[in-house]
matplotlib code that plots the C-alpha trace (Angstrom):
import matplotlib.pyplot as plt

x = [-12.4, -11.0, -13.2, -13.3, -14.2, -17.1, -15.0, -11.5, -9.1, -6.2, -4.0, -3.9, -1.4, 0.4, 3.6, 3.1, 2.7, 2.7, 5.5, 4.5, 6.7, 7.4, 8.9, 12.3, 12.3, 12.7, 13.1, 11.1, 8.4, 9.3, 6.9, 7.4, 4.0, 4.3, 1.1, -0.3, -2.4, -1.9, -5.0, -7.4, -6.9, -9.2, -9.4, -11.5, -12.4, -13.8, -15.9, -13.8, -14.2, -10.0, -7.1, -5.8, -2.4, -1.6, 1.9, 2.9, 6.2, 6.2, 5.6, 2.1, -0.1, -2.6, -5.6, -9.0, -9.4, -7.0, -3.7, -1.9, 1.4, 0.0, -1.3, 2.0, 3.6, 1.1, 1.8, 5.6, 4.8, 3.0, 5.6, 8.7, 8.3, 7.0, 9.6, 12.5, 11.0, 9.9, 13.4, 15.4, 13.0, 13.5, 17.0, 17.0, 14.1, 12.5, 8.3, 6.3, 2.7, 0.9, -1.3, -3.7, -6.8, -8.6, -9.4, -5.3, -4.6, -7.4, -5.5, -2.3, -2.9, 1.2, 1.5, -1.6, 0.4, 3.8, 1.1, -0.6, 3.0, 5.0, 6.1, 7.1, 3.8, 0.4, -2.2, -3.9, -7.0, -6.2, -10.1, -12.1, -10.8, -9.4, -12.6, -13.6, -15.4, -16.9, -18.9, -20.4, -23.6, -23.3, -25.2, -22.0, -19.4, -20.8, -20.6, -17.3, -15.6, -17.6, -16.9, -13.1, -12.7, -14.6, -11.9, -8.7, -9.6, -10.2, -7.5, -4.5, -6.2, -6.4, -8.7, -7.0, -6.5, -6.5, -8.2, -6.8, -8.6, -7.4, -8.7, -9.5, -12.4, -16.3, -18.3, -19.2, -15.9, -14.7, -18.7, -18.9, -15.5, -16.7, -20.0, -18.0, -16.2, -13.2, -11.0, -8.1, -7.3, -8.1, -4.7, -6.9, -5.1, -1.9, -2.0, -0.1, 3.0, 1.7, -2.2, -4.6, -8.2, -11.5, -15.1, -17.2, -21.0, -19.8, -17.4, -13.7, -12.1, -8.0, -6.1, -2.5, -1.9, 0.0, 2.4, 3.0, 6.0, 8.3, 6.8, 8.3, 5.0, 7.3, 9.5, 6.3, 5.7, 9.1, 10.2, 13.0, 15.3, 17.3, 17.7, 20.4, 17.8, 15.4, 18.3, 18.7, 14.7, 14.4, 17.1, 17.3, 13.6, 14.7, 18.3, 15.5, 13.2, 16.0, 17.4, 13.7, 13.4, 15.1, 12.5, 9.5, 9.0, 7.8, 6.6, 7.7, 5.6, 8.0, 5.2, 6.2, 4.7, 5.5, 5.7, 7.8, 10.4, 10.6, 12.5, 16.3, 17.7, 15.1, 15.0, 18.9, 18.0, 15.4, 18.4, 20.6, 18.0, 17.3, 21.1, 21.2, 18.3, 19.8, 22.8, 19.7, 18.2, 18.9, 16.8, 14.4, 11.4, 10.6, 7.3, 4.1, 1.3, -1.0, 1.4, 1.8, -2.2, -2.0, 0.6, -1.3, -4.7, -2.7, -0.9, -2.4, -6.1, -8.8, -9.4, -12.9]
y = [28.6, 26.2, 25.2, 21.3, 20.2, 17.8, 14.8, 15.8, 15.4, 18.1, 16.6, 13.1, 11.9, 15.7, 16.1, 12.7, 9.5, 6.5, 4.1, 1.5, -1.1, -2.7, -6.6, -6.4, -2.8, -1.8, 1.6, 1.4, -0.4, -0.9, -1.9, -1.9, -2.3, -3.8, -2.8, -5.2, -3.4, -4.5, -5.8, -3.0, -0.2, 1.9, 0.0, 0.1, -3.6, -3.2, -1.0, 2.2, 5.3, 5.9, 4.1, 4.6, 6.6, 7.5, 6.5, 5.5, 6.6, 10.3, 7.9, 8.2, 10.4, 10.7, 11.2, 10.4, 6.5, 3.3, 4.3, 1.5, 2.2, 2.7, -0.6, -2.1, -0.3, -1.8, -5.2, -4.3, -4.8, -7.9, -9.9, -8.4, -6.1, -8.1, -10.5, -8.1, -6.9, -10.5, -11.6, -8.5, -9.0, -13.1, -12.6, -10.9, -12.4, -9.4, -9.4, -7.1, -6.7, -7.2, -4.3, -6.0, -5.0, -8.1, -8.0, -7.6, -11.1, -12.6, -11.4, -12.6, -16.3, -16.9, -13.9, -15.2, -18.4, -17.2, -15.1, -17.9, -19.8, -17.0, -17.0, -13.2, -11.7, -10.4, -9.3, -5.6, -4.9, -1.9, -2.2, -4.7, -2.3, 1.1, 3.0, 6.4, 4.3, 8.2, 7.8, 4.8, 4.2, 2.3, -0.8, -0.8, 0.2, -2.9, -4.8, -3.9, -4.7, -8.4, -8.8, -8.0, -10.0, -13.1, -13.0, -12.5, -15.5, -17.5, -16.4, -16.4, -18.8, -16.1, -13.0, -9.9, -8.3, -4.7, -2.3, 0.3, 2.5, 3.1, 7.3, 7.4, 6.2, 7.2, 8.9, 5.2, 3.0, 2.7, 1.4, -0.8, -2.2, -2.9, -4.4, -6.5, -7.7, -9.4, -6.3, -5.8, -2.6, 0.2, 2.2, 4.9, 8.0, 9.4, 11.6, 9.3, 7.2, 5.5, 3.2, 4.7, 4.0, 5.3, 4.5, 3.3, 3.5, 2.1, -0.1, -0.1, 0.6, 0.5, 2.8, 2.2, 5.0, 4.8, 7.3, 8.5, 10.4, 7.5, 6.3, 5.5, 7.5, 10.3, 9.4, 9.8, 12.9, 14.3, 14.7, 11.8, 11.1, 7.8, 5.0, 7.0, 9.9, 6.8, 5.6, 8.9, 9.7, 6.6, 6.2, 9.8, 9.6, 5.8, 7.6, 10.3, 8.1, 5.7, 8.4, 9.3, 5.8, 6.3, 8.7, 8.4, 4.8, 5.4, 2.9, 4.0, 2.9, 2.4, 2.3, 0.0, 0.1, -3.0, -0.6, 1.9, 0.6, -2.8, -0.7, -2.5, 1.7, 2.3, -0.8, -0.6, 2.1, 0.0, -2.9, -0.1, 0.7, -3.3, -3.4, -0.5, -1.4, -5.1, -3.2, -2.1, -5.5, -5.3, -1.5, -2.3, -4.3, -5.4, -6.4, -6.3, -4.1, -7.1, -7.9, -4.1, -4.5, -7.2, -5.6, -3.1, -5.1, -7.2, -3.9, -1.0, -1.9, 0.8, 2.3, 3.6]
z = [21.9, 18.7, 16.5, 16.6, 12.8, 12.6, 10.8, 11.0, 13.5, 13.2, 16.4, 16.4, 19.0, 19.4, 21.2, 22.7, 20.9, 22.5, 22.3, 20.2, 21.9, 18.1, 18.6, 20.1, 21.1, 17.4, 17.0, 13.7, 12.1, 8.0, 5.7, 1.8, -0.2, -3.7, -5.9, -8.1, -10.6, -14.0, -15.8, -13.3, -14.5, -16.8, -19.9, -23.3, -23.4, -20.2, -21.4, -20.3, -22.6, -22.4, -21.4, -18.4, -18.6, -14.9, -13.7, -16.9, -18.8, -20.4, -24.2, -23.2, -25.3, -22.2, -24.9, -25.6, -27.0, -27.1, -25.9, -27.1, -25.5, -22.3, -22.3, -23.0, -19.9, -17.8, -19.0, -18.0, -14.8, -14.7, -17.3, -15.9, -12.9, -10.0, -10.9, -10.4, -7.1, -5.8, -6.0, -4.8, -1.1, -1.5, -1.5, 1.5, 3.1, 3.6, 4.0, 1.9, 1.5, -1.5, -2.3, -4.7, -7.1, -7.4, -11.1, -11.5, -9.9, -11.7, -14.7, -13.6, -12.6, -12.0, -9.6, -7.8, -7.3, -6.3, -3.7, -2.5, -1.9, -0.1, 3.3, 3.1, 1.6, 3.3, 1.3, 1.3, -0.9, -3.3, -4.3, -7.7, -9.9, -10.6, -9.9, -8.0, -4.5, -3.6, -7.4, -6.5, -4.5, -1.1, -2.4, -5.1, -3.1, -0.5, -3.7, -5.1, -1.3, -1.0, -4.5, -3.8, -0.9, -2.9, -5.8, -3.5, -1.3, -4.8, -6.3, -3.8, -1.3, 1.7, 2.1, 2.3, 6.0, 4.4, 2.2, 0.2, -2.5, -5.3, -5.3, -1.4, 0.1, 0.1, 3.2, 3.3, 2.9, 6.5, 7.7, 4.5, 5.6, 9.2, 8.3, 5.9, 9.4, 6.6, 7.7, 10.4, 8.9, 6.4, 5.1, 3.4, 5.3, 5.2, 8.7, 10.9, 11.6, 13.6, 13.7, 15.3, 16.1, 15.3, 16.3, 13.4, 13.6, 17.7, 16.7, 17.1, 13.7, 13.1, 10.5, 9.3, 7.4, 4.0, 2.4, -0.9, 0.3, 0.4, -3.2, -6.6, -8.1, -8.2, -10.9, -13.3, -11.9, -12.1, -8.9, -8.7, -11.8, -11.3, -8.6, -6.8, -6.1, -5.1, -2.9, -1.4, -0.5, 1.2, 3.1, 4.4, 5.5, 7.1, 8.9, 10.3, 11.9, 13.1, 14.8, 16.5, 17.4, 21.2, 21.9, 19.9, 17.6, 14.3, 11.2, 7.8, 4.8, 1.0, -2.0, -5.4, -8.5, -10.9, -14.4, -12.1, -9.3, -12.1, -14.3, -14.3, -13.3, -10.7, -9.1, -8.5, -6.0, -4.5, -3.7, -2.5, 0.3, 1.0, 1.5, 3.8, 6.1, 6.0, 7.8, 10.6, 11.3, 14.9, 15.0, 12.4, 12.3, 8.7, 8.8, 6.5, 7.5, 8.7, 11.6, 12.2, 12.9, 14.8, 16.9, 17.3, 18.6, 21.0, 22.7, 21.9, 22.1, 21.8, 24.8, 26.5]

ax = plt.figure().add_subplot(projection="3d")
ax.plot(x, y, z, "-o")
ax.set_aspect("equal")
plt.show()
């Protein structure tokens, strides 16, 4: 007999998924998320005991203290970064979805505003702040999501549909989430292409997983060395699931970072992919991960 695990599930859809029936009959669901953290992250005047050095250029000392310079790389991102990326999916009039920490757009009043006015941009929660969610109580972590959703809606006008933690989620998230009732969707998994649904404390709960295969995080961790290797992951992982899409539909999830995919070098892979998924518009369904959710409530609504 297998042993069914208490929590986890090992088979998701299996052999069969369902057909997703994207808008269209695209044969794949694409969905960049731009992360807005700058100004969140672990940081001495906010009472941090280190700066926070993750995902930041090899300069980093990555020791004890004030790191200076990885403070400056953050503010890359904000000052120059977003910019670069904004404009390359403007151009295009691509959609994207804004995967935002709260205290970051608080700290960046004119990216809260070019938020609030975009047609092409939904919002995601990536948490208050950079902070471990399982470390916190669930009378803080209840906190840190009102509080979140209370500064997003202030800040850009709109709540966020989404939630995203920045180190995974607590035992607690997904039921903080749902008693929160702000939420169409958690993305705080990375088991699926497709959404899927699970059952909350008896209510109906929807996941669309993220990826951080398809993610510029992996030129700071060595794995990808210029925009042409950028280029290249992406769009052989895109070819592969357009090829899939006659038989089994698919949604592929692209993960930006402002210091990172900014950068003038990487982001020239970035506009290489644009251009070649611009040559797929009639396959391709470029859509932010809200309206994936919403697709997914209207069609593919949990069953019994």
């Amino acid at each position: 007999m297998p042993i069914k695990h208490p929590i986890r599930d090992f088979a998701g859809y299996g052999p069969t998924p369902p057909d997703p029936k994207w808008p269209s009959g695209a044969k794949l669901a694409l969905n960049f998320v731009i992360n807005i953290e700058e100004g969140s992250e672990a940081s001495i005047d906010d009472g941090d005991p280190a700066t926070e050095a993750a995902l930041t250029e090899g300069a980093s000392g990555n020791f004890p203290g004030r790191d200076l310079a990885a403070e400056s790389m953050f503010e890359y991102g904000s000052r120059v970064g977003y910019w670069r990326i904004i404009r390359l999916f403007e151009e295009r009039q691509m959609p994207a979805t804004a995967m935002a920490c709260a205290l970051a757009l608080e700290r960046n009043p004119a990216i809260a505003a070019h938020i609030r006015d975009s047609q092409l941009l939904d919002i995601c929660a990536h948490g208050w702040r950079w902070e471990h969610h399982r470390a916190l109580t669930r009378e803080e972590e209840r906190d840190r999501i009102a509080r979140t959703v209370s500064s997003i809606r202030e800040t850009t006008g709109r709540a966020p549909d989404g939630w995203y933690c920045r180190y995974g989620p607590s035992m607690n998230t997904r039921a903080l989430l749902s008693e929160n009732g702000s939420f169409l969707f958690d993305s705080d998994a990375y088991n699926d292409e497709l959404p899927y649904w699970l059952d909350v404390d008896g209510k109906n709960h929807l996941v669309v997983p993220y990826s951080l295969t398809n993610n510029d995080a992996k030129f700071m961790r060595g794995a990808i060395d210029s925009g042409e290797a950028f280029f290249r992951m992406l769009r052989e992982s895109f070819d592969m699931l357009l090829a899939e899409g006659p038989v089994a539909p698919k949604m592929m999830s692209v993960g930006l970072h402002l210091r990172i995919a900014g950068h003038p070098g990487r982001a020239s892979g970035l506009q290489r992919f644009l251009d070649h998924v611009a040559e797929h518009r009639d396959d391709v369904w470029v859509t932010t991960r809200s309206e994936i959710a919403r697709h997914w409530h209207r069609h593919h609504p949990p069953q019994a």
